[in-house]
N, C-alpha and C positions, 0 to 999 in steps of 0.2 A: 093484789099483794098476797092474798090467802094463796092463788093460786101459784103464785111466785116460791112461798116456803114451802107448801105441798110439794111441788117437784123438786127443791132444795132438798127434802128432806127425804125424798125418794132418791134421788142422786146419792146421797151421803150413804142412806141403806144397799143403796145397789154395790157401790164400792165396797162396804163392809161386809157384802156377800159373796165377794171377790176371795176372799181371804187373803193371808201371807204370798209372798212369790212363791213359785213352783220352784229353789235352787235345785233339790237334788237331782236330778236327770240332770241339769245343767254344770253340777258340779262333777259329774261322772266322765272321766277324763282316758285314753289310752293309757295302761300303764305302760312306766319308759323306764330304759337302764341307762345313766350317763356316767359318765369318766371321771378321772379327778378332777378334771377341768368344766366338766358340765357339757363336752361332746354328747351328742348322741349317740349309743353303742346300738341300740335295738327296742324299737317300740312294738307292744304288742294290741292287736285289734281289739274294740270293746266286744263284748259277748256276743251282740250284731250285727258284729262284722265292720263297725265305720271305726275309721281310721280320726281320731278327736285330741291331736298333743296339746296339752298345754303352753300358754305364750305368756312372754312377761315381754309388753311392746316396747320399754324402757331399753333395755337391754339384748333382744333379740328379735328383735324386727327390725329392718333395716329405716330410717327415719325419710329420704322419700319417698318411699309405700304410704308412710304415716300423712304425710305431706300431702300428698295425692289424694289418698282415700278421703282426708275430711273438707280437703278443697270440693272433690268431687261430689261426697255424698251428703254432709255435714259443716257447710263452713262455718258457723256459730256453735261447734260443739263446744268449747270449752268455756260458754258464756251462756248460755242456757237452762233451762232445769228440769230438760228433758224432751220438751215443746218446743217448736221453733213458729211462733207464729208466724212470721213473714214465709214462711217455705208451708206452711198449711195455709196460707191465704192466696199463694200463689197456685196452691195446687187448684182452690176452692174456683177462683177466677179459667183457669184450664178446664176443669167441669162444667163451667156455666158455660163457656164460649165456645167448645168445641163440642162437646155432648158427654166426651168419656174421661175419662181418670188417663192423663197425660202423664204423670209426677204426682205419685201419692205424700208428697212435705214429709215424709218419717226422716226421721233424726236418727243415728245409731242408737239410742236408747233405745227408740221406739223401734226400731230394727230387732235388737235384742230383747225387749219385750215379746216382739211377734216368733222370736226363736224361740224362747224359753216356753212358751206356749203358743204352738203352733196350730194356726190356723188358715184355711184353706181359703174362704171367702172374703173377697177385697168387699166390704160395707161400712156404711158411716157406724153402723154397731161395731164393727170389728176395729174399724179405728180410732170410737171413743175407749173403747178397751186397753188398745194398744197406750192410748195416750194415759192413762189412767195408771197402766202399769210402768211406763214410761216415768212418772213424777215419781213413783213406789221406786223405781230402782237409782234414781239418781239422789233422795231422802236415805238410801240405804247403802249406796257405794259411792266411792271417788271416782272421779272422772277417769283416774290410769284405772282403775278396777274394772268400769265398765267399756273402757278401751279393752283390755285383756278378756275380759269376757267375749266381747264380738266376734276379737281376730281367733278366737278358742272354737266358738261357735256356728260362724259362716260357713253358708254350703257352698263349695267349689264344684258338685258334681259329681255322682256315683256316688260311696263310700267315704269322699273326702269331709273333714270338715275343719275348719279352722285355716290358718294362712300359713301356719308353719306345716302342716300335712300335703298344703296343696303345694306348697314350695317346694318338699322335695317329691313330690310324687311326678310333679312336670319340671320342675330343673336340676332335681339331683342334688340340691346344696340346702340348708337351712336359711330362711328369710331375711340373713342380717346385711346380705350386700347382695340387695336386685339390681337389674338395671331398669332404665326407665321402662322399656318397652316390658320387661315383667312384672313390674308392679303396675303398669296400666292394665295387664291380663289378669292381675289378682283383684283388681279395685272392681274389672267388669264383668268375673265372672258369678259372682254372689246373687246379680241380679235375675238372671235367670241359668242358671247354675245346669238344669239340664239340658235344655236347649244348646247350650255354650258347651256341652261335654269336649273338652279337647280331644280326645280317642273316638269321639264319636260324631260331631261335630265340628270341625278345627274352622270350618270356614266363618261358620258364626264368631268364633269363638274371634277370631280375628279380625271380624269386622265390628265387633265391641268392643275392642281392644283398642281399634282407629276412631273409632269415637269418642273412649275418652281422652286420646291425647287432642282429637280433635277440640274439643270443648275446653282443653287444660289449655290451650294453646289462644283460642276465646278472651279466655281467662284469665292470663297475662301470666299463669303461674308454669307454663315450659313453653322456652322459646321454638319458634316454628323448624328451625335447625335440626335442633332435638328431637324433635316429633318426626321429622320425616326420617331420622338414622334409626329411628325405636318401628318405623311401620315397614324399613327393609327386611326387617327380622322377619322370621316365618316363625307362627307360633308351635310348641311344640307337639304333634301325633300323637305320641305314644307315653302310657306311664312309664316310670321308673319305680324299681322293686324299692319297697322301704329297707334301711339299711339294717342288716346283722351282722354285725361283728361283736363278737366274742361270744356265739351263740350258748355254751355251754355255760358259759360264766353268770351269764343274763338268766341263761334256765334256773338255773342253782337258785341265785338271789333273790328272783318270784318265789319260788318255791319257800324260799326263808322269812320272806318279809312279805308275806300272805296281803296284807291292807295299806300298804303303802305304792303308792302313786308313780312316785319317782324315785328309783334308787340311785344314792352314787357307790361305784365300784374305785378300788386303789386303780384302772386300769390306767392306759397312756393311749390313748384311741389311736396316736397315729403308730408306735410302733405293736400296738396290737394288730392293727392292717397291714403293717410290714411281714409283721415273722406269718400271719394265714398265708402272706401271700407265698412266702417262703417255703414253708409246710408244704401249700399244694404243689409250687412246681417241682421241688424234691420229689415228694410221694409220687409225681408222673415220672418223672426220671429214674427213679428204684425198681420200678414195675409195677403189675397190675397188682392189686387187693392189700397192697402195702398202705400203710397212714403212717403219719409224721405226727410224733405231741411234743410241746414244749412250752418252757414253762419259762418267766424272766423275774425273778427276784431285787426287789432294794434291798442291800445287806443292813444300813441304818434302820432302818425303819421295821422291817419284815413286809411290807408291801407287797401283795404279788402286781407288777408293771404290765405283765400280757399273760394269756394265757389259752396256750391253742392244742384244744381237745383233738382234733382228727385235721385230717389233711382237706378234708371234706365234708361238713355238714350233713349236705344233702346224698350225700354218696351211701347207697342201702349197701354198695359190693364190699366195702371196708369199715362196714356199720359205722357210718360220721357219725349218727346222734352217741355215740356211746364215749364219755367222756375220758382218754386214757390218761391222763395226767392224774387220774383217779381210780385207775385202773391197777388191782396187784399184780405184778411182774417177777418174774425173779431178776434179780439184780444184777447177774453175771459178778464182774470182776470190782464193780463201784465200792464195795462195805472194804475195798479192801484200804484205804485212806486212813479208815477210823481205826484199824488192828494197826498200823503204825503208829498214830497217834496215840492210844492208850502205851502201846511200847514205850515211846517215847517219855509219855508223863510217867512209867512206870521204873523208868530210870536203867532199865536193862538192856538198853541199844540205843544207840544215836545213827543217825545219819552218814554219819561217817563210816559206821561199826564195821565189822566186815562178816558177811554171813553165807552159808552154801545153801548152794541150789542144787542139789543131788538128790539120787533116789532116797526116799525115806519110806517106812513106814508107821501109822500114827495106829497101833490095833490092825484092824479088818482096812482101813483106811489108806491108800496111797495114789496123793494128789502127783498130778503131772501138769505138765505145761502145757499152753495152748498146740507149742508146737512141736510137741514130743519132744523134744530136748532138753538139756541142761547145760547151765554156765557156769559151774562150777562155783569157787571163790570168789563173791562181790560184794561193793559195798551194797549196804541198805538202800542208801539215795537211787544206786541203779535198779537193784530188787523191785523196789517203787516204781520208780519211771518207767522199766523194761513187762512191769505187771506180771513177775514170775508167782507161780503158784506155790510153789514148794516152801522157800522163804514164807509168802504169807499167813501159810499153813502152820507152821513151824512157830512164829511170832504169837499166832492165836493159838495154840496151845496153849505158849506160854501165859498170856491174857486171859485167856479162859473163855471160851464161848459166851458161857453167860452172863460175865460182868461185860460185855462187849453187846451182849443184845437187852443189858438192863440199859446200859449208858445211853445207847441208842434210843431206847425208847423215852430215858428219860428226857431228851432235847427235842425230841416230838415225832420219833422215827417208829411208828408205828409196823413191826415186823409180824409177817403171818409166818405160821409154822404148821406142816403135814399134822392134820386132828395127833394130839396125844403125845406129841413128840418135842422133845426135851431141843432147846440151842446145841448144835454140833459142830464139829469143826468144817463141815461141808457148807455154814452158811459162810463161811468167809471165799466161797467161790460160784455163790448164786444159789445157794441149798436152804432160801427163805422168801418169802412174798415180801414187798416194796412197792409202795405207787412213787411215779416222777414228784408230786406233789411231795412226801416226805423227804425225798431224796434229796431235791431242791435245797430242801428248809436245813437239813442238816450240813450241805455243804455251806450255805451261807453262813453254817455255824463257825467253819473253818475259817471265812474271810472275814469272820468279829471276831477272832483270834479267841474259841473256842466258848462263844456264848452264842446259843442260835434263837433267834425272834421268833415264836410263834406268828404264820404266815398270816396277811390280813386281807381280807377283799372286797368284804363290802366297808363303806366309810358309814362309823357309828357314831352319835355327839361323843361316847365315853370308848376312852383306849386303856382296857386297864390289864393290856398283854404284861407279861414279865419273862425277862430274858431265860433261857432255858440251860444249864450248864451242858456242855458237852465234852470238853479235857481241856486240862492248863491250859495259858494264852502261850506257853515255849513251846508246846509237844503242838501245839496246831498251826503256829506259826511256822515252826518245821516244816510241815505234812506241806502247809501251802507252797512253803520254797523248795519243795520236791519236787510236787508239782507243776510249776512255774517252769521248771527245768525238762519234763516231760517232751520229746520231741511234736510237734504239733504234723496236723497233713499238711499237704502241698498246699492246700490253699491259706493256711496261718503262718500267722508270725509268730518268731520266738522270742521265747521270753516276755510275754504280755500276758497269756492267759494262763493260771492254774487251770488243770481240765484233767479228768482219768477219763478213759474210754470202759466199756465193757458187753460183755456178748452171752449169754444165757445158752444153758446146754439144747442142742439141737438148733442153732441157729432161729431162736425162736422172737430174739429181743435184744437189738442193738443201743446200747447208749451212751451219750456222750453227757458230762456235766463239768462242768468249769464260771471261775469266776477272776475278776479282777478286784480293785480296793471301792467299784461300786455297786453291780452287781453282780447276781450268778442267777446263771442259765441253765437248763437241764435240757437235753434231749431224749426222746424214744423213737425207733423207728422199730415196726415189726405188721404182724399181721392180728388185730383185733382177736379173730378166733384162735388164738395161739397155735396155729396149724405152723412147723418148721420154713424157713425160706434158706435154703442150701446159699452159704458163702453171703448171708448175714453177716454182718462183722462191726462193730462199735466202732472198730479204728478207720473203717471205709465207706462205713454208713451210714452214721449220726457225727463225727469229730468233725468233718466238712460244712454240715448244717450249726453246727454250733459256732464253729469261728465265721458263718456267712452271717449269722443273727448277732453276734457281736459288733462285725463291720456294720451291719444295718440299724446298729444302734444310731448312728450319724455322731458315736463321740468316739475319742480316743480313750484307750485302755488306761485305768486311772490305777496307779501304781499299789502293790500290798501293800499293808502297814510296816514299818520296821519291827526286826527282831524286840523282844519285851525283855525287860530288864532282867536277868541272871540265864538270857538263852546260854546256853554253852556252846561257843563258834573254835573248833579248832581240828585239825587234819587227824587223821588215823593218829597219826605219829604221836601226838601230844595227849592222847584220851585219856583220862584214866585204864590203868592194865585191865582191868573189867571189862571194859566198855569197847575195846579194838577190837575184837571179833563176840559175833553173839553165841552163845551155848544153847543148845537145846536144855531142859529138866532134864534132869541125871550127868550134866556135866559143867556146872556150875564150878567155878572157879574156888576150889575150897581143898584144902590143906586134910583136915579131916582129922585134925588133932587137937592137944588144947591151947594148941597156939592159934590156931585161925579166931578169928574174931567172932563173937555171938552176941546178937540183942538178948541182953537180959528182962527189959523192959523198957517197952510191952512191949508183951507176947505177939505172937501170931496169930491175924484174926482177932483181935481185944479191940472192946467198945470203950473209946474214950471219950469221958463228958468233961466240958470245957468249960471254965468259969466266965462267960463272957459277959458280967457284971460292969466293966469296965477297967477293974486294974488291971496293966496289961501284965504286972509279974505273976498276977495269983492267973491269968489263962496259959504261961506257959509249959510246957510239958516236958517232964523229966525223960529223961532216956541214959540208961545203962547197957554200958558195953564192956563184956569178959574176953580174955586174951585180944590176937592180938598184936602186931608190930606199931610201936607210934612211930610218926606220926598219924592218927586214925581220920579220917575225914567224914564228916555224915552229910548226906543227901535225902533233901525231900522231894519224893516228886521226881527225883531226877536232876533235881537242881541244887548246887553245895552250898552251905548253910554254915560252914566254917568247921575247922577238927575240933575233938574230941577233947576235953583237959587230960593231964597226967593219972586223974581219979576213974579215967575213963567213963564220967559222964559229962551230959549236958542238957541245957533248959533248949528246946525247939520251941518256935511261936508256929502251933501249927497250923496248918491251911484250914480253910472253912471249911463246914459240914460236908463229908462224904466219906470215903475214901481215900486213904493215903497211904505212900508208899515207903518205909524208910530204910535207908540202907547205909552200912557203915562200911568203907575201905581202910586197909592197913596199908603200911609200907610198903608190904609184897604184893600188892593189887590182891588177897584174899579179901574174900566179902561176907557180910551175909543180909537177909532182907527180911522184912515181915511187912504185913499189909493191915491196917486199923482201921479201924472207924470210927471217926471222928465226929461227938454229937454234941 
């Protein structure tokens, strides 16, 4: 009896000298990039190089693998408490009768105990240990727990470790729909895992493979049918590369979320593997040392959906690792959208207007066309669409550079400018830095009818983006149905996609960006080193790629929003006398006496603070008007607001904080404007 509690008590000490499990090695896992959906984008190796993804068996393991494996190795797992006595008395009985260890009775516990702390020697010490830590782990986890642990854990072979590693290392596909004959290769490689190397071994590996259907067949758990269509298959030779897709994107996020495991990204893994694959065969068809980036925007959301840094990853001749969707470019002809849009909002052209394209000059300054010519008298909508430079030039003057590269930056258009150098009228022709990445963000501003979503990519618990103003929902609504009307390449269709083309001086940077009512796409095509590619061209070398990534979206083109309530729809003929042809500064439609019309109040440039307390008469704003034909008409924004009384004022409800634009017409179409700010 003494000596009974003496060893009792020895036993109890030896386990308490055991200590706690060893988890952390064992919680140490590849980290992974997944999708919205929880695809796998790109797993990276652990610091030793083994490949170890995380599995949740419930959910991503196919259920007969699950079926198999505990038939096979464990069939009282789920009733046990870690021990399986009849499977260690059976083994004990094979020891005695044969001489050697046939069937060591380990249970998965006791399998993942002997992972967790690994050891080399098969002894009755090593597997009262086993067993000991065995009852420790099953006191300390749930059955799915220490299921997920195993399939995390098991050695497949080389570098491999776990069932979702080995799955796609030898079938290419994630674990959730094997077929029999692969999940009999996954259940028999564990056992002795180098020996069974498929790359290095296949014969083995496939005659443990026909063992265990053999035994499952035994067993009554796969019919013999089954078994012989699973042992036609030839197992498979060779790895397969772990997958990358959206190499750059995946960079980024490690890089951002330093101690997290598993990232999810706003990605769409299958049209992220559309538009690479898109990218690369372009950039072969363009020529040598060219890459392709592009970028796919949710206009709801701000979501970035794909996003494809180079045409080539691994490509050192067109630097792939170098991400250009984040790359500064000059913009060529793109900024040219937002200078009619501020037009627009600013009430001194519409779409309709009609304006010249003739020689000008701005100072030292005289912009030309792409293609040395001029078209004389057009409307604005063609100006736009036909992408003449002189009209744009002309427009931004009037806009002014730098409420044009304030606006910009305010919606999140981050512009570079030569060290020391002031916004000029040259950036409205490519004379500023731009990555595809803001370019993107701000046209999607156009398809929220002039509020752009800061862009999102990795998915965080907390979203506490806020939309970004970028000009009226009429003056952007405009711009898009200008757009929309842009003639598209041979390979598009019209009228579906708003898109502008543009091309960077020296053939340096072709791009295409456009959107519909779901998202918008940006293209870049050029050469990483900014080295010229002669007959570069936006409208021949990225306009194609972007209506091909639209078709490859697999949906149809989801229609603009409709015009917004006070757009002003109507022909030259009907415009306001102002508004039918646009004037440059210094020919402003004005009388020049004291008959023409004058805002008296406010002034020009005047800071006005708004009572927004809540009554709506004490927020609105008085406006005085001297001479003069009535009836007078007043415009805010560009949009009419009703005439003027006999006293020649009235109360405006003015628009929210920023800038506005107000302007009074007489009879005679004489006008005049002032610009406020509104706080």
């Amino acid at each position: 009896m003494v000596v009974a509690l003496l060893a009792a008590a020895a036993f109890v000490a030896w386990v308490v000298s055991l200590g706690p499990l060893p988890l952390e090695q064992a919680r140490n896992v590849s980290a992974t990039v997944v999708d919205r959906n929880g695809k796998l984008l790109r797993a990276y190796a652990m610091a030793d190089g083994r490949w170890r993804l995380p599995v949740d068996a419930k959910t991503a393991v196919d259920p007969g693998y699950i079926k198999l494996l505990l038939a096979y190795e464990d069939r009282r797992f789920r009733s046990h408490v870690g021990v399986d006595p009849l499977a260690l008395g059976r083994a004990a009985l094979q020891l005695v009768t044969r001489g050697h260890i046939v069937s060591g009775g380990s249970t998965i516990t006791m399998q993942l105990a002997r992972l967790i702390e690994p050891r080399r020697e098969r002894s009755v010490y090593a597997k009262l240990r086993q067993i000991v830590r065995a009852v420790q782990i099953e006191r300390q986890f749930g059955k799915d727990e220490i299921l997920d642990l195993y399939l995390t854990l098991a050695p497949f072979g080389g570098n491999l470790e776990g069932v979702r590693a080995a799955s796609i290392a030898y079938f290419g596909k994630e674990p959730r729909r094997l077929s029999l004959g692969e999940s009999a290769l996954l259940v028999a490689l564990p056992q002795s895992p180098e020996r069974r190397r498929l790359d290095r071994h296949p014969q083995a590996a496939q005659a443990a493979r026909d063992r265990v259907l053999g035994r499952m067949v035994e067993d009554g758990v796969v019919s013999p049918e089954d078994a012989i269509q699973a042992r036609a298959v030839a197992v498979p030779r060779l790895r397969k590369p772990m997958p990358i897709l959206a190499p750059h994107s995946s960079d980024a996020a490690m890089a951002t979320m330093k101690d997290v495991r598993v990232v999810r990204l706003t990605l769409e893994s299958s049209l992220q593997k559309t538009l690479e694959t898109l990218a690369r065969d372009r950039a072969m068809a363009q020529g040598p040392n060219l890459s392709v980036a592009i970028m796919a925007v949710d206009n709801e959301s701000g979501d970035v959906l794909a996003r494809v840094g180079s045409s080539d990853y691994f490509d050192e001749r067109c630097a792939g690792q170098v991400d250009m969707t984040r790359a500064v470019r000059s913009p060529g002809s793109t900024l040219k959208p937002f200078i009619y849009g501020l037009a627009f909002e600013d009430g001194f052209v519409h779409p309709e207007s009609l304006i010249d394209d003739r020689p000008i000059r701005f100072g030292s300054y005289a912009p030309e066309n792409f293609d040395m010519t001029f078209q004389g008298t057009v409307p604005v909508r063609k100006a736009l669409q036909l992408s003449l430079n002189v009209p744009a030039i002309a427009l931004l003057d009037r806009v002014g550079s730098s409420r044009l590269s304030s606006r910009l930056r305010q919606a999140g258009g981050h512009l570079v400018l030569p060290k020391d150098e002031a916004p000029g009228l040259a950036m409205g022709l490519g004379g500023v830095g731009v990555t595809l990445q803001d370019l993107t963000q701000l046209y999607s501003g156009l398809a929220r009818l002039g509020t752009a979503k800061p862009l999102r990519e990795i998915v965080l618990a907390s979203d506490d983006r806020e939309p970004l103003r970028l000009m009226d929902q009429a003056a952007a609504w405009q711009v898009g149905n200008l757009l929309l009307g842009t003639p598209p390449p041979e390979n598009g269709v019209h009228n579906k996609i708003a898109f502008k083309t543009g091309t960077s001086y020296g053939y340096r940077d072709a791009w295409s960006i456009g959107f519909d009512g779901r998202i918008t796409i940006g293209v870049w095509v050029g050469r990483p080193d900014g080295a010229p590619v002669p007959g570069l061209v936006g409208r021949t070398a990225a306009a194609p790629i972007l209506f091909d990534a639209f078709a490859r979206t697999g949906k149809v083109p989801a229609a603009l929003p409709k015009p917004p309530k006070g757009t002003l729809l109507a022909s030259n003929a009907k415009l306001p006398l102002p508004l039918r042809r646009f004037r440059p500064i210094g020919e402003l439609l004005r009388v020049g006496n004291d008959q023409s019309p004058r805002i008296q109040f406010p002034l020009n440039g005047a800071r006005i603070d708004v009572d927004r307390s809540g009554d709506r008469k004490a927020a609105l704003m008085p406006v005085k008007v001297a001479g003069g034909v009535l009836p007078l008409t007043m415009l805010v924004n560009g949009v009419s607001v009703g005439e003027i009384d006999s006293r020649r004022q009235r109360l405006v409800d003015p628009p929210g904080p920023g800038f506005a634009r107000l302007t009074v017409i007489d009879a005679t179409g004489a006008a005049d404007t002032v610009v406020i700010r509104v706080q």
